[in-house]
C-alpha positions in Angstrom: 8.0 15.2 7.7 4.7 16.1 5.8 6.1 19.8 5.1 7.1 21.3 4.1 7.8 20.2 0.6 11.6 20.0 -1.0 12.5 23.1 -2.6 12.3 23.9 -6.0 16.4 25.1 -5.5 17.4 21.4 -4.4 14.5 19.9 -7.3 16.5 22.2 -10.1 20.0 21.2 -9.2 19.0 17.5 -9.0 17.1 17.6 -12.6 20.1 20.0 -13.3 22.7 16.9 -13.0 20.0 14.1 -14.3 19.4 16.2 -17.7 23.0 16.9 -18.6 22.4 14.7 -21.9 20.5 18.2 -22.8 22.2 20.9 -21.3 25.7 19.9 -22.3 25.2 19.8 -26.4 23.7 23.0 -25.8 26.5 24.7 -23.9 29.0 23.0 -26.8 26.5 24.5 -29.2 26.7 27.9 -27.9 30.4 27.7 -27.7 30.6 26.9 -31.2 28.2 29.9 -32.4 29.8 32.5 -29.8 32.8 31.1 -31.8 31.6 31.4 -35.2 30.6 34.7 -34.6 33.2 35.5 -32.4 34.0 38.6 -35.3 31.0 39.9 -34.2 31.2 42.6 -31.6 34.8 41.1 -31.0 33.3 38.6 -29.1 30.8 40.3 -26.9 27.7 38.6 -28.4 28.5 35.2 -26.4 29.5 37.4 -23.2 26.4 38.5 -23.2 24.6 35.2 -23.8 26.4 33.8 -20.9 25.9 36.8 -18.4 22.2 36.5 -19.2 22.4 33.1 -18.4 24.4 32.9 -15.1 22.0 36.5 -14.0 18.6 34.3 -14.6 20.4 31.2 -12.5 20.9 33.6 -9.8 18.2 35.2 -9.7 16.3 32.0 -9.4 18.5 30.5 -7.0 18.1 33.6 -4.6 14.1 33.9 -4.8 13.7 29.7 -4.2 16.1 30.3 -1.0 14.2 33.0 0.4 10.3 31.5 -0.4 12.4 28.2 1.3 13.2 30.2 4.4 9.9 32.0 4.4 8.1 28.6 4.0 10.4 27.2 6.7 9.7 30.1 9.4 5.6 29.4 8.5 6.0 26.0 9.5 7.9 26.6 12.6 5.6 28.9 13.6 2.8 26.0 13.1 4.8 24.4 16.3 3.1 25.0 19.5 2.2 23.0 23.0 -1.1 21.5 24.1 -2.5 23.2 26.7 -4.1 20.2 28.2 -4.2 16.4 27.8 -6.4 15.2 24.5 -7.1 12.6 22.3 -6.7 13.7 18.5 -6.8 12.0 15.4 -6.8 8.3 17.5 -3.6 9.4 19.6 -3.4 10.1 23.0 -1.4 13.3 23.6 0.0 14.4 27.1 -0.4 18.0 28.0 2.5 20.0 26.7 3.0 17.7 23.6 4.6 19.9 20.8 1.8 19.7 17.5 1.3 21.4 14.3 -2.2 22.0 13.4 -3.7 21.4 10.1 -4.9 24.9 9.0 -6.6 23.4 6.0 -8.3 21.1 8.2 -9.8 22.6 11.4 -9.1 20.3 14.8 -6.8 17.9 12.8 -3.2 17.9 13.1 0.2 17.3 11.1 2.7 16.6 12.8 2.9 15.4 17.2 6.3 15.7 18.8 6.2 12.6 21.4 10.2 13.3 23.2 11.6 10.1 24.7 8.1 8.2 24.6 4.2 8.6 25.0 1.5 5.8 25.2 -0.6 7.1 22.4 -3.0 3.9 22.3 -3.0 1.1 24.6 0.1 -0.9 24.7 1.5 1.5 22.0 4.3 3.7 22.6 5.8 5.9 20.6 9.0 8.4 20.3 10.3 11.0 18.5 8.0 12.9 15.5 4.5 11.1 14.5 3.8 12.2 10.9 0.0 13.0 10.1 0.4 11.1 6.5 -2.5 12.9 4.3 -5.4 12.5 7.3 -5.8 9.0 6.5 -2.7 7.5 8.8 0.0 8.0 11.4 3.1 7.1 11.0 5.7 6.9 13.6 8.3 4.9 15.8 7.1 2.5 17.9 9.5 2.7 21.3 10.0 -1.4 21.4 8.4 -4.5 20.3 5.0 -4.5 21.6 2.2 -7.5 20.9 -0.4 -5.1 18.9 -3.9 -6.5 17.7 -2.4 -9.9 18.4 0.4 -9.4 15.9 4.3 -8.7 17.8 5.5 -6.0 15.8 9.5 -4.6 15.8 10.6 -1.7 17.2 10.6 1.3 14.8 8.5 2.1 12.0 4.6 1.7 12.4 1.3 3.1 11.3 -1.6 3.8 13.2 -5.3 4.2 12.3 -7.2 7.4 13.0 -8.8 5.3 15.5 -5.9 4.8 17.3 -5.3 0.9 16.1 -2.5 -0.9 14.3 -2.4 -0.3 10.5 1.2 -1.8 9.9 4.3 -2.9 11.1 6.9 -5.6 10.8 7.0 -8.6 12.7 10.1 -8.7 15.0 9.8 -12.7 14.9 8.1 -15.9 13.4 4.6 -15.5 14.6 2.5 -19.0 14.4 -1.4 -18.8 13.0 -3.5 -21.3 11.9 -2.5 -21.2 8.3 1.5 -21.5 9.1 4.4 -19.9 10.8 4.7 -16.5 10.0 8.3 -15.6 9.3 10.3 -12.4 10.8 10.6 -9.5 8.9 7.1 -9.8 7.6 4.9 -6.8 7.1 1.5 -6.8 8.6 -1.4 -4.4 7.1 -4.1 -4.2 8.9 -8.0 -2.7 8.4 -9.5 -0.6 11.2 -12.3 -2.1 13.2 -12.9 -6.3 13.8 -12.6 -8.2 12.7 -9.7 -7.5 10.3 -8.6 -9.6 7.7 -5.0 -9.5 7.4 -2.6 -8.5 4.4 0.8 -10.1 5.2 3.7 -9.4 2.8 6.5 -11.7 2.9 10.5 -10.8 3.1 12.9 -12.7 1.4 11.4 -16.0 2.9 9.0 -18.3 1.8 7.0 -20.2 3.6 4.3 -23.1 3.3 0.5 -22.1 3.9 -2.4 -24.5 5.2 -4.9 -26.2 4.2 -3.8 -26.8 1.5 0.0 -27.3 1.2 0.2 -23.6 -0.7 3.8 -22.7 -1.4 3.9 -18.5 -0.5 7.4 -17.4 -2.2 9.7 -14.5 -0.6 8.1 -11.1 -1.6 4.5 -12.5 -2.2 1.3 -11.1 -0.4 -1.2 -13.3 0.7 -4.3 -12.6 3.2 -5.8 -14.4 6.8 -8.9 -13.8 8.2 -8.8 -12.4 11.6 -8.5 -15.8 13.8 -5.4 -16.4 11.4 -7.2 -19.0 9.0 -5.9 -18.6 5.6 -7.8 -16.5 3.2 -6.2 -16.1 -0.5 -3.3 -16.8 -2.0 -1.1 -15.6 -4.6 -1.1 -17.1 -8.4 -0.5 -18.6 -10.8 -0.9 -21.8 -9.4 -2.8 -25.1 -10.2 -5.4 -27.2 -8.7 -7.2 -30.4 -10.2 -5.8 -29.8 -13.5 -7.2 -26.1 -13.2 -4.4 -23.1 -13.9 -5.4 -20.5 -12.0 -4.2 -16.7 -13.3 -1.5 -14.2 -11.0 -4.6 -13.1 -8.9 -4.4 -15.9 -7.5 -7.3 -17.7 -5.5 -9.6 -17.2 -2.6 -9.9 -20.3 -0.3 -14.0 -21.9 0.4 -14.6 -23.1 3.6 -18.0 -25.4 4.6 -20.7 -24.3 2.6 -20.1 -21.0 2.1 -22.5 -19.1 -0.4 -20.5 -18.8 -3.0 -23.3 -16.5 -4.6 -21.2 -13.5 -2.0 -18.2 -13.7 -4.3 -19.9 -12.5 -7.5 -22.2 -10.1 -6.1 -21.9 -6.2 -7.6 -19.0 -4.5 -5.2 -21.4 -2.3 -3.3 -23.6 -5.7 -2.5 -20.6 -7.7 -0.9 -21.4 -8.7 2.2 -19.6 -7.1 5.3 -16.2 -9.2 6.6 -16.3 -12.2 8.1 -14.0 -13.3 10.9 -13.9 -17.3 9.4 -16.3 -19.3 7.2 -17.4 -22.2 9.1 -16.6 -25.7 7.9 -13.6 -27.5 6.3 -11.7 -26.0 3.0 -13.8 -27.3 0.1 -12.8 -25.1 -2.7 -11.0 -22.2 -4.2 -12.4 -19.3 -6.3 -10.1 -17.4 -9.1 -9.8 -16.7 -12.4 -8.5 -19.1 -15.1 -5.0 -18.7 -16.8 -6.1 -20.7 -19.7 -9.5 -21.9 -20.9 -11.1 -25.6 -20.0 -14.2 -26.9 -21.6 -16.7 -28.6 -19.5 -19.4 -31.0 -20.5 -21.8 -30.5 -23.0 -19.5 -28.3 -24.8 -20.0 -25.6 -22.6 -16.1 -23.4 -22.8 -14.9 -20.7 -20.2 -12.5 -18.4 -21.5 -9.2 -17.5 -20.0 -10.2 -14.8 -17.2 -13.1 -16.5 -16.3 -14.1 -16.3 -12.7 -14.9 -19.7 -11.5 -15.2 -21.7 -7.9 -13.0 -25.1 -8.6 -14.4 -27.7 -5.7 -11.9 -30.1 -3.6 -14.0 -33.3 -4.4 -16.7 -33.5 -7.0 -16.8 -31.8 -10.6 -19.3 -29.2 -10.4 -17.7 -26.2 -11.2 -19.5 -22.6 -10.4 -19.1 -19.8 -12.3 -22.2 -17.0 -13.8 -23.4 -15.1 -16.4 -25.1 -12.2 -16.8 -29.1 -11.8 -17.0 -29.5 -8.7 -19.2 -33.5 -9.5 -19.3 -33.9 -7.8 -16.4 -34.1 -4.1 -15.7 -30.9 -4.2 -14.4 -28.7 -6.6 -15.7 -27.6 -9.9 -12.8 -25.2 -12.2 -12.3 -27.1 -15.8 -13.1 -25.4 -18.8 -11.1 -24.2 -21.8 -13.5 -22.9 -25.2 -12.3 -21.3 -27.1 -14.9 -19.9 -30.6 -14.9 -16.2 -30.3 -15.8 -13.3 -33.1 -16.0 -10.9 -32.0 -13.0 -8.2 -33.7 -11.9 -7.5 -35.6 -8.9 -8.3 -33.9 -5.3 
């Protein structure tokens, strides 16, 4: 659950037993002074260190389990039924559904106690407790594998959207798109709204990735636009001679303004469901410099668009002539390797 949070008791005892490299010279050293001293007060000086020390562990021990029980009967008491059927926070709740409200956050709710199964969204059914995860999410169990936003997710853990849609989930078995077969086990992460590219994060399978013959190893991410076209792909990798850096690269399509893809992040242009056209480039930065003709060099890091066929390679610099400084479009003439 959300809340309440793990005691400070359970947190004490636990750094208690990972910190004994401290604790333990310590005790040995006040063994060895009680000892030392031990003449002193015939031995009462390290009596009394140690009742001090056991009364303060108690006494902490006792407060943390009573603010634990008090924080414990507050969030029980956070527990009550909906009086009437209601759609909150993206879920559809049947009357009677046991909630917790979000005091901090009026009309919003932690937690949704869903029994043996409710239909929050359509063709999504969950069970048992749907966690509120800091407003921005739901998590919960979904009931049994269910085909949601075109993806067939497995039975058990999921996210949903405040909107009610599928955030993520893992696919109960190869799925085929566009840009390959999907294997099972893979995680799905999804945007609200459509279209949604796609943030797919691979188990401990690889898999090959189209167009383009792209090599996706066990534990990498890699991205699909909504119709299940491939999008980027993980680096490093090469391509005409051209190392590419672990960003990776971003696949061009037809003619696509390539102008969109070094635009200031609060110009870039809304998501597209596909670029039209054939793949006829890939955008990323360099893992090592090149130098194109004319002498012209671009440093490692360098964000450049690398075409299939051709060598004009894009890349910009920036206009500081202007009141506010631009990204200026350059095509150079570079020796790339074969297509």
């Amino acid at each position: 659950m959300q809340f309440p949070e793990p005691s400070l008791t359970r947190e004490f005892l636990s750094g208690f037993v990972e910190t004994w490299r401290l604790w333990l010279p310590l005790l040995l050293l006040l063994i060895w002074v009680g000892w030392i001293t031990r003449r002193w007060w015939g031995g009462r000086l390290l009596l009394l260190s140690l009742g001090v020390l056991i009364t303060f562990a108690a006494t902490i021990t006792l407060r943390e389990e009573v603010r634990e029980r008090e924080t414990m009967e507050a969030w029980n008491k956070l527990r009550v039924p909906l009086p009437q059927a209601a759609r909150i926070d993206g879920l559809q709740l049947a009357a009677g559904t046991m909630v917790r409200w979000n005091k901090e956050s009026q009309g919003h709710l932690l937690t949704a106690e869903l029994g043996k199964g409710q239909e929050v969204s359509p063709g999504m059914v969950l069970v048992g407790e749907a966690d509120h995860r800091w407003d921005e999410f739901w998590r919960g169990t979904l009931a049994r594998e269910s085909v949601l936003r075109g993806w067939k997710c497995a039975a058990g853990k999921v996210d949903v959207h405040p909107s009610g849609e599928l955030r993520w989930c893992v696919l109960a078995g190869p799925q085929k798109t566009a840009a390959g077969v999907i294997p099972a086990g893979t995680k799905v992460l999804l945007d609200p709204g459509d279209p949604s590219d796609v943030v797919l994060h691979l188990p401990n399978v690889g898999m090959r990735a189209n167009p383009g013959d792209f090599w996706i190893a066990p534990d990498d991410r890699f991205v699909l636009y909504s119709n299940g076209e491939l999008q980027s792909v993980p680096g490093p990798l090469g391509r005409r001679g051209v190392i590419f850096d672990d960003f990776g690269v971003d696949l061009r399509y037809g003619e696509e303004d390539v102008t969109r893809w070094y635009a200031y992040p609060n110009q870039v242009p809304a998501a597209i469901a596909h670029p039209s056209g054939p793949l006829t480039g890939w955008r990323g930065h360099l893992g090592s410099s090149m130098t194109c003709k004319g002498g012209r060099k671009l440093d490692k890091g360098t964000l450049v668009t690398v075409p299939i066929y051709g060598d004009v390679v894009t890349t910009i610099h920036w206009d500081s002539s202007r009141p506010r400084v631009k990204p200026v479009l350059d095509s150079l003439h570079c020796d790339l390797g074969p297509a």
